[in-house]
N, CA, C and O atoms as CSV, one atom per row, in Angstrom:
chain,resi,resn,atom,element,x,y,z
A,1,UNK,N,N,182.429,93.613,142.603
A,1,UNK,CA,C,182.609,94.197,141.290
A,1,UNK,C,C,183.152,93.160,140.310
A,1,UNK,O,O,182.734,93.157,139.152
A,2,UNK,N,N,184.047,92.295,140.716
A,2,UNK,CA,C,185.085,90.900,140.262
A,2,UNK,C,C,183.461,90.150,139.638
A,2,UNK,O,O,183.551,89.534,138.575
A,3,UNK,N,N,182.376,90.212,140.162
A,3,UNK,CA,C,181.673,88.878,140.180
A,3,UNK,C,C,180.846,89.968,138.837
A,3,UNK,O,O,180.912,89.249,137.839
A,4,UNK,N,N,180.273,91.057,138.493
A,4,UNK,CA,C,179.463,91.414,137.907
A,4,UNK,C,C,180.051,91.593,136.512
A,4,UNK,O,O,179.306,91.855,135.568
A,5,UNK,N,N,181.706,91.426,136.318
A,5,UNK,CA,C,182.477,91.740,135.346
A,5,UNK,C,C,181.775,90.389,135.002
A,5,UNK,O,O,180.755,90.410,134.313
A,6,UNK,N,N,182.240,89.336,135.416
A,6,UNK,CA,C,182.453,88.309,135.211
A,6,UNK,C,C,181.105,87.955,134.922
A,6,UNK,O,O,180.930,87.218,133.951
A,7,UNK,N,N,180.182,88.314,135.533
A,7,UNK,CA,C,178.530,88.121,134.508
A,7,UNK,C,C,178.397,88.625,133.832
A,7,UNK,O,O,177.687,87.940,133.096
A,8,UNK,N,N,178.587,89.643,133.318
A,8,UNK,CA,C,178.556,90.709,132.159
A,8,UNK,C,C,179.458,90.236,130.886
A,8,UNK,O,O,178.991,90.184,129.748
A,9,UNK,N,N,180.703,89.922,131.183
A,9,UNK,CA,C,181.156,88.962,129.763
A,9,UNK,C,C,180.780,87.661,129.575
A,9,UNK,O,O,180.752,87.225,128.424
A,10,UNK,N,N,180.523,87.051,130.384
A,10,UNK,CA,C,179.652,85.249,130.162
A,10,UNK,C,C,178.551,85.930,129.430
A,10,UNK,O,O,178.447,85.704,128.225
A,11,UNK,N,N,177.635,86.820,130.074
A,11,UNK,CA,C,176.483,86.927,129.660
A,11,UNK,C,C,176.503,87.457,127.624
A,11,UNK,O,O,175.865,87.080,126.641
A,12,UNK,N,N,177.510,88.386,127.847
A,12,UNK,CA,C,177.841,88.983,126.478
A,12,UNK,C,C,178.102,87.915,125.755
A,12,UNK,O,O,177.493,87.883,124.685
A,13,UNK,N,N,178.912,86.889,126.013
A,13,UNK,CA,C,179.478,86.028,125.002
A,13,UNK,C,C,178.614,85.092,125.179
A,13,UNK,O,O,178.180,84.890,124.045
A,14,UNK,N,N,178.019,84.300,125.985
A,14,UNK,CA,C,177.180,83.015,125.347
A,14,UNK,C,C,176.133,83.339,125.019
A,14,UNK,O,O,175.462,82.416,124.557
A,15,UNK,N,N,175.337,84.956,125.073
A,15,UNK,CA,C,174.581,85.766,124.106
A,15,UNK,C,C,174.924,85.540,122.393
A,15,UNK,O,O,174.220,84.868,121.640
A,16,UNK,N,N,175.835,86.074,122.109
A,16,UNK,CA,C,176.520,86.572,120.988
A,16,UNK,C,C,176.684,85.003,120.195
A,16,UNK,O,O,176.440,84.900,118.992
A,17,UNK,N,N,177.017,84.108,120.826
A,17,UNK,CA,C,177.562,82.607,120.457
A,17,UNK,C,C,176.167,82.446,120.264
A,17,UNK,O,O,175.822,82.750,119.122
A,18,UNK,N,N,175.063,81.988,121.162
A,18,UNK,CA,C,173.742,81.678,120.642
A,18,UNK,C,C,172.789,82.222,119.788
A,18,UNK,O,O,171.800,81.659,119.319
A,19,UNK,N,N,173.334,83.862,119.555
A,19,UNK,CA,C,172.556,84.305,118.633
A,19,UNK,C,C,173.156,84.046,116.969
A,19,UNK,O,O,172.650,84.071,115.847
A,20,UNK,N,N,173.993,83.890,117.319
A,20,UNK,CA,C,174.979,83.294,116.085
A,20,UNK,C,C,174.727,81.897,115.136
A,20,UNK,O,O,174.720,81.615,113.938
A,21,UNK,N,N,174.564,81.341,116.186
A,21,UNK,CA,C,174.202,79.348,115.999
A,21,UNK,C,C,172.621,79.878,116.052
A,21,UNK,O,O,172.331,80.146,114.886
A,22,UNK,N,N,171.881,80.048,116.612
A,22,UNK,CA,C,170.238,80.267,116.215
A,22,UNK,C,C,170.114,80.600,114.852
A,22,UNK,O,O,169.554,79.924,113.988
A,23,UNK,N,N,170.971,82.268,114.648
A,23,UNK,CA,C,170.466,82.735,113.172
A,23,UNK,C,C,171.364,81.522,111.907
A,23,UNK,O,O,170.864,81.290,110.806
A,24,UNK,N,N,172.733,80.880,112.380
A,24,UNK,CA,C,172.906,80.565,111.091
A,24,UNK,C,C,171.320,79.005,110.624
A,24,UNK,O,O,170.742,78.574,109.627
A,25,UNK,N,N,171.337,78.716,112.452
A,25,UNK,CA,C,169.761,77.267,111.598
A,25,UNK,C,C,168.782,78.067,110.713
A,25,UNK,O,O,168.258,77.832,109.624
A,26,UNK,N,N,168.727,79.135,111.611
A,26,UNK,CA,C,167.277,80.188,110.842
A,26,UNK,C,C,167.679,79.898,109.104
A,26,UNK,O,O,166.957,79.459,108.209
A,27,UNK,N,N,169.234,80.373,109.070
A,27,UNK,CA,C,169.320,80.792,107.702
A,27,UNK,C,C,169.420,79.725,106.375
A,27,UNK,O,O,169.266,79.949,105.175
A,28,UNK,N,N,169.800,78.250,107.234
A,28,UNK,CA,C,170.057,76.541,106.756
A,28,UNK,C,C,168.363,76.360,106.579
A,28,UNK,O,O,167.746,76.021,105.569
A,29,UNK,N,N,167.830,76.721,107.973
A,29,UNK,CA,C,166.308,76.050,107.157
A,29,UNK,C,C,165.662,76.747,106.236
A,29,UNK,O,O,165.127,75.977,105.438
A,30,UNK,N,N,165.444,78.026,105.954
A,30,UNK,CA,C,165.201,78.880,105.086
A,30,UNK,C,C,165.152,78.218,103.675
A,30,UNK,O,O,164.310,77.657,102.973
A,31,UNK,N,N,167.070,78.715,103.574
A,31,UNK,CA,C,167.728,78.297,102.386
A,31,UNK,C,C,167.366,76.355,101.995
A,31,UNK,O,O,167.820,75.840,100.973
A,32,UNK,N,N,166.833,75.857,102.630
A,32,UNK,CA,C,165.819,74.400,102.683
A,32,UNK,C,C,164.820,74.373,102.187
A,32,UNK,O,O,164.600,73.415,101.446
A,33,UNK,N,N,163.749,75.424,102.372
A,33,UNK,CA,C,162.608,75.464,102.675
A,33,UNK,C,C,162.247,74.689,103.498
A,33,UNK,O,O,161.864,73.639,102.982
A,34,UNK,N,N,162.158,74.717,105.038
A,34,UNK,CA,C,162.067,73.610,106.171
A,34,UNK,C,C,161.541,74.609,107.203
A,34,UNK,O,O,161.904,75.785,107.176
A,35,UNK,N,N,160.686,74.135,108.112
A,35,UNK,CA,C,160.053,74.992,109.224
A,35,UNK,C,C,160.836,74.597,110.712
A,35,UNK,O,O,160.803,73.409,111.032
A,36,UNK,N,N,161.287,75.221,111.298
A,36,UNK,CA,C,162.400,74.411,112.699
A,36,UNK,C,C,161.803,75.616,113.897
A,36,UNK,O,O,161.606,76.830,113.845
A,37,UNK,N,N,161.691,74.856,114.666
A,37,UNK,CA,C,161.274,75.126,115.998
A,37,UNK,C,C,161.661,74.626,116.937
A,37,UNK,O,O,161.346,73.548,117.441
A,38,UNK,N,N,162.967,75.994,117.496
A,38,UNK,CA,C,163.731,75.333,118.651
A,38,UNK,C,C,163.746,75.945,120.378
A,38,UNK,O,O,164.723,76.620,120.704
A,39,UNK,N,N,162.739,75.701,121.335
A,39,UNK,CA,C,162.796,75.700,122.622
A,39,UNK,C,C,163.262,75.067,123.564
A,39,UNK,O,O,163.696,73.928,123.387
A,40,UNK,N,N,163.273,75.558,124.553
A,40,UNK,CA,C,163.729,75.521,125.944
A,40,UNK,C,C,162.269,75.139,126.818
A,40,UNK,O,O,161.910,75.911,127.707
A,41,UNK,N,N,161.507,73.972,126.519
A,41,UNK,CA,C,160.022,74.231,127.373
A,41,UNK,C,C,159.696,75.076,126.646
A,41,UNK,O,O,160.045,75.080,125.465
A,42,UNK,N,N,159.077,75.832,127.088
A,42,UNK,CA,C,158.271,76.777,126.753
A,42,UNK,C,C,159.168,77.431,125.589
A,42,UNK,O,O,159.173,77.454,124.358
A,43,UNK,N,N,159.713,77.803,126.356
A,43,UNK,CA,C,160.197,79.396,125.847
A,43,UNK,C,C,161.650,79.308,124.404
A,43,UNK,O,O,162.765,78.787,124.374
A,44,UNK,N,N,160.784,80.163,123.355
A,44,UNK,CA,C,161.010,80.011,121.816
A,44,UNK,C,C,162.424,80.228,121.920
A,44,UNK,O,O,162.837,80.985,122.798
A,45,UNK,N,N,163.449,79.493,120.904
A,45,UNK,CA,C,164.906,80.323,120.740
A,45,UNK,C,C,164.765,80.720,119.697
A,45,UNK,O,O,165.040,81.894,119.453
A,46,UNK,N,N,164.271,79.843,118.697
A,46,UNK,CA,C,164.150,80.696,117.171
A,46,UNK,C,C,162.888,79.428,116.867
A,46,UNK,O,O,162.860,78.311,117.384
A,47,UNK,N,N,161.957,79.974,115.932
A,47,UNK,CA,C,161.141,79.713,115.078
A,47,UNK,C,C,161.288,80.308,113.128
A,47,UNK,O,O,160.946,81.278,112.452
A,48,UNK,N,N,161.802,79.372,112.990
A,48,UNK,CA,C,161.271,79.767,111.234
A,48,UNK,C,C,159.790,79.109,110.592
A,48,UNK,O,O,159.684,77.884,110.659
A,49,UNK,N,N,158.978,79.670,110.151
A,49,UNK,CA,C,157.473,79.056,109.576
A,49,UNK,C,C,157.478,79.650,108.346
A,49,UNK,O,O,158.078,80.677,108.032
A,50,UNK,N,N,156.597,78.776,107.482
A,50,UNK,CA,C,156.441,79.112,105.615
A,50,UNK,C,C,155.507,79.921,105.438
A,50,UNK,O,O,155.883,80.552,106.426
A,51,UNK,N,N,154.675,80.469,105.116
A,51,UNK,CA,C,153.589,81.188,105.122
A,51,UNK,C,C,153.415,81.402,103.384
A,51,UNK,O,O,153.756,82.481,102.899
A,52,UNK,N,N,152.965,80.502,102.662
A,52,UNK,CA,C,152.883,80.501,101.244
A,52,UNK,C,C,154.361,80.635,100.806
A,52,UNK,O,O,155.096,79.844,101.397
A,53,UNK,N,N,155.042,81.535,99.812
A,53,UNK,CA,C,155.980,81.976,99.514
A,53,UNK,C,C,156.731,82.438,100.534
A,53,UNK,O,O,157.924,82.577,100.262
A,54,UNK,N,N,156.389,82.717,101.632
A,54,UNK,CA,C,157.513,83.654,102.632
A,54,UNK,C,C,157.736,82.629,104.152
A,54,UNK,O,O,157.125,82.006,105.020
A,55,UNK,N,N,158.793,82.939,103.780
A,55,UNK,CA,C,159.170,82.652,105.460
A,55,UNK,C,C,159.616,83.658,106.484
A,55,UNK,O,O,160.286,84.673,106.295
A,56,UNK,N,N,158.955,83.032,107.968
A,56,UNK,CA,C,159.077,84.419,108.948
A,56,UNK,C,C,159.703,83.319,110.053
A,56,UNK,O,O,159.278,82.205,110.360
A,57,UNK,N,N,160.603,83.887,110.420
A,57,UNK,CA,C,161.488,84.315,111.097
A,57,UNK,C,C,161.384,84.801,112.849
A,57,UNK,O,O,161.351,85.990,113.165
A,58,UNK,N,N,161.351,83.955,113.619
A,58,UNK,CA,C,161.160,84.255,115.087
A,58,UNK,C,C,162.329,84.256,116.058
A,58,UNK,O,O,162.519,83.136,116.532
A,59,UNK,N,N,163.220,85.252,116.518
A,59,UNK,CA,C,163.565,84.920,117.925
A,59,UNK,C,C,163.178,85.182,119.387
A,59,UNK,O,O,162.975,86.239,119.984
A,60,UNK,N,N,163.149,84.268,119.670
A,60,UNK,CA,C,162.380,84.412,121.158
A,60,UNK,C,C,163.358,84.673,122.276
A,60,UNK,O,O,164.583,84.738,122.171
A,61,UNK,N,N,162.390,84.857,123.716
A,61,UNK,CA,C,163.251,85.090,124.941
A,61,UNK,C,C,163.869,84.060,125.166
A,61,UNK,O,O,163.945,84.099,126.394
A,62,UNK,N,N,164.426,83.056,124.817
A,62,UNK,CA,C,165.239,82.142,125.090
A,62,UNK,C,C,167.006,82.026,124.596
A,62,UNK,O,O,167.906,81.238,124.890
A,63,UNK,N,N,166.914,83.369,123.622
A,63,UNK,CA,C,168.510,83.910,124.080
A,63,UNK,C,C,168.745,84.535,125.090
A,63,UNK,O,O,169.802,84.544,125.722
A,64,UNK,N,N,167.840,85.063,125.296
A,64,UNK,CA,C,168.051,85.913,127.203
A,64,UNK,C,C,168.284,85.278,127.738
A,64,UNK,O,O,169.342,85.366,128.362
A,65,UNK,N,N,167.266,83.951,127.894
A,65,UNK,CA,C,167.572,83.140,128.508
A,65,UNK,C,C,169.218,82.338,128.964
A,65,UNK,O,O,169.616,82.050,130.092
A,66,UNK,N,N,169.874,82.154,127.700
A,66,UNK,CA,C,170.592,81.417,127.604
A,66,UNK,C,C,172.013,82.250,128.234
A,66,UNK,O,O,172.931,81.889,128.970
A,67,UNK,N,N,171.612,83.779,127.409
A,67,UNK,CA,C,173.121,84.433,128.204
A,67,UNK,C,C,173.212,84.585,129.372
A,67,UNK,O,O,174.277,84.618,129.990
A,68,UNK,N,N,171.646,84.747,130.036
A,68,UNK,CA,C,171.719,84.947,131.220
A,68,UNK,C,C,172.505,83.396,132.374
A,68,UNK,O,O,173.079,83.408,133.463
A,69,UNK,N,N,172.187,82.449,131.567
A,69,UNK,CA,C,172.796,80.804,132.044
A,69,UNK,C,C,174.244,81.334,131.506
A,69,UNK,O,O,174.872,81.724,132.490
A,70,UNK,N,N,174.659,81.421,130.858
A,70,UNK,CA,C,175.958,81.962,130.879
A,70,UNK,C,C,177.048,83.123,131.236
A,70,UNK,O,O,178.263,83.294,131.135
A,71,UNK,N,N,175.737,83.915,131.782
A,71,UNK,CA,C,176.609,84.708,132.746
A,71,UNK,C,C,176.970,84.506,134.124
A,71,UNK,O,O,177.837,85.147,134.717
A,72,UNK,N,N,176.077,83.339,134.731
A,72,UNK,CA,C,176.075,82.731,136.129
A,72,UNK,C,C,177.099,81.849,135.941
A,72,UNK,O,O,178.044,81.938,136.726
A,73,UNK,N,N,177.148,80.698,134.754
A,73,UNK,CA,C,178.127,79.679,134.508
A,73,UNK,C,C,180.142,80.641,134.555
A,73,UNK,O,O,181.185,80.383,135.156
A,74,UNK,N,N,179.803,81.493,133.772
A,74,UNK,CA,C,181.009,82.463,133.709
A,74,UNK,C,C,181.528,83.022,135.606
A,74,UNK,O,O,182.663,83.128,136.072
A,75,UNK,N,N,180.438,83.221,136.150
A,75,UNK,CA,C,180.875,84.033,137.617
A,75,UNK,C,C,181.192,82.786,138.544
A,75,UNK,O,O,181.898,83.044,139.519
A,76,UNK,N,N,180.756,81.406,138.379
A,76,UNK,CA,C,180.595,80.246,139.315
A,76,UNK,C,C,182.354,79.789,138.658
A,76,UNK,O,O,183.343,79.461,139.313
A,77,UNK,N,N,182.226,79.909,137.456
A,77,UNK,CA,C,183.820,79.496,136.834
A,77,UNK,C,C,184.795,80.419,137.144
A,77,UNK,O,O,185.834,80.030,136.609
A,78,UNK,N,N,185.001,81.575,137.817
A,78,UNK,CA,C,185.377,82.947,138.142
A,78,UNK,C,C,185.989,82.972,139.452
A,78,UNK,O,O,187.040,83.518,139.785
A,79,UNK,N,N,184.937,82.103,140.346
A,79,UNK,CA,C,185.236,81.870,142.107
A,79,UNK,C,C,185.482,81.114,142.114
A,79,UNK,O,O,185.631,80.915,143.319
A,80,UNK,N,N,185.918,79.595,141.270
A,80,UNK,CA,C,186.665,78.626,141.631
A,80,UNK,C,C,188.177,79.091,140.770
A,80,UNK,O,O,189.269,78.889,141.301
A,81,UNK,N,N,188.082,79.574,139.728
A,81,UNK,CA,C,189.229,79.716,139.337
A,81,UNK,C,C,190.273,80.828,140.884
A,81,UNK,O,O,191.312,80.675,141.527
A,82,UNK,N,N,189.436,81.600,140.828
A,82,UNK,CA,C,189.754,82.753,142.078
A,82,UNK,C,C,190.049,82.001,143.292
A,82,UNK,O,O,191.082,82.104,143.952
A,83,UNK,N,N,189.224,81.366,143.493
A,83,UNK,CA,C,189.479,80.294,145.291
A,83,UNK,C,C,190.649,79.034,144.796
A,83,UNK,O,O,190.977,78.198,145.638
A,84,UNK,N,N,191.118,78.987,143.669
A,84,UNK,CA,C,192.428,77.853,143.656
A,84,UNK,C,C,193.445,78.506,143.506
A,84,UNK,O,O,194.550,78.014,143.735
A,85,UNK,N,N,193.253,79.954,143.022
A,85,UNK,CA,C,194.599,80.572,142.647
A,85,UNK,C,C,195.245,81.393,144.041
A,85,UNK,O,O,196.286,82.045,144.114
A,86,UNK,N,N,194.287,81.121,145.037
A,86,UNK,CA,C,194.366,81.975,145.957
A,86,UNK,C,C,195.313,81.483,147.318
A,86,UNK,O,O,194.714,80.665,148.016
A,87,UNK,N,N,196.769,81.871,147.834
A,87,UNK,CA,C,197.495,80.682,148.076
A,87,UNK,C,C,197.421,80.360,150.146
A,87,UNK,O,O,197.918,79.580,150.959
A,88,UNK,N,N,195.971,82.161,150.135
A,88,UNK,CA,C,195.984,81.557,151.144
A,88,UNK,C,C,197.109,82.450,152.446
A,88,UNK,O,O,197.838,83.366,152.065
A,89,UNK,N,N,197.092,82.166,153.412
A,89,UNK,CA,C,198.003,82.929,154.365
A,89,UNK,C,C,198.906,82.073,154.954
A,89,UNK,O,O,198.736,80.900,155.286
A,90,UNK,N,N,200.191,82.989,155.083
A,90,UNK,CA,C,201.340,82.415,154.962
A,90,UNK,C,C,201.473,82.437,156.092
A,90,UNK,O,O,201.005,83.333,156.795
A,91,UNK,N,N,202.471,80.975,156.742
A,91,UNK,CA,C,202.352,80.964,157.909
A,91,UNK,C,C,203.663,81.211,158.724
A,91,UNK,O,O,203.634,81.217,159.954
């Protein structure tokens, strides 16, 4: 249960942090007029493109991506913090 908490807030927060830093580039290149296209390989984190007068606006599965890397990074940081604090049996 210790380990799913502990993916569930990594995952929440380096969600929330990347969707944050994605939309403010979205909103820098915009306010530019500039087209930015930022992946992972393949897979889109945000796309902004011009389309005459308008710009559109893409986020892709690569915030999933990312919280999901931060909910594993959060549970792996969780069991070492847990396995040093742990003092162990007394002898």
């Amino acid at each position: 249960m210790r380990a799913l908490k502990a993916f569930l807030l990594g995952a929440v927060a380096a969600g929330i942090i990347a969707y944050a830093v994605a939309a403010g580039l979205a909103i820098a290149a915009q306010a530019g007029g500039h087209s930015l296209d930022i992946a992972l390989g393949p897979v889109v984190i945000v796309s902004v493109a011009h389309e005459g007068r308008t710009a559109v606006t893409t986020f892709g599965a690569g915030l999933v991506l990312i919280a999901l890397v931060g909910g594993l990074v959060n549970v792996v940081a969780a069991r070492v913090i847990a396995r040093r604090s742990d003092p162990g049996p007394i002898a």
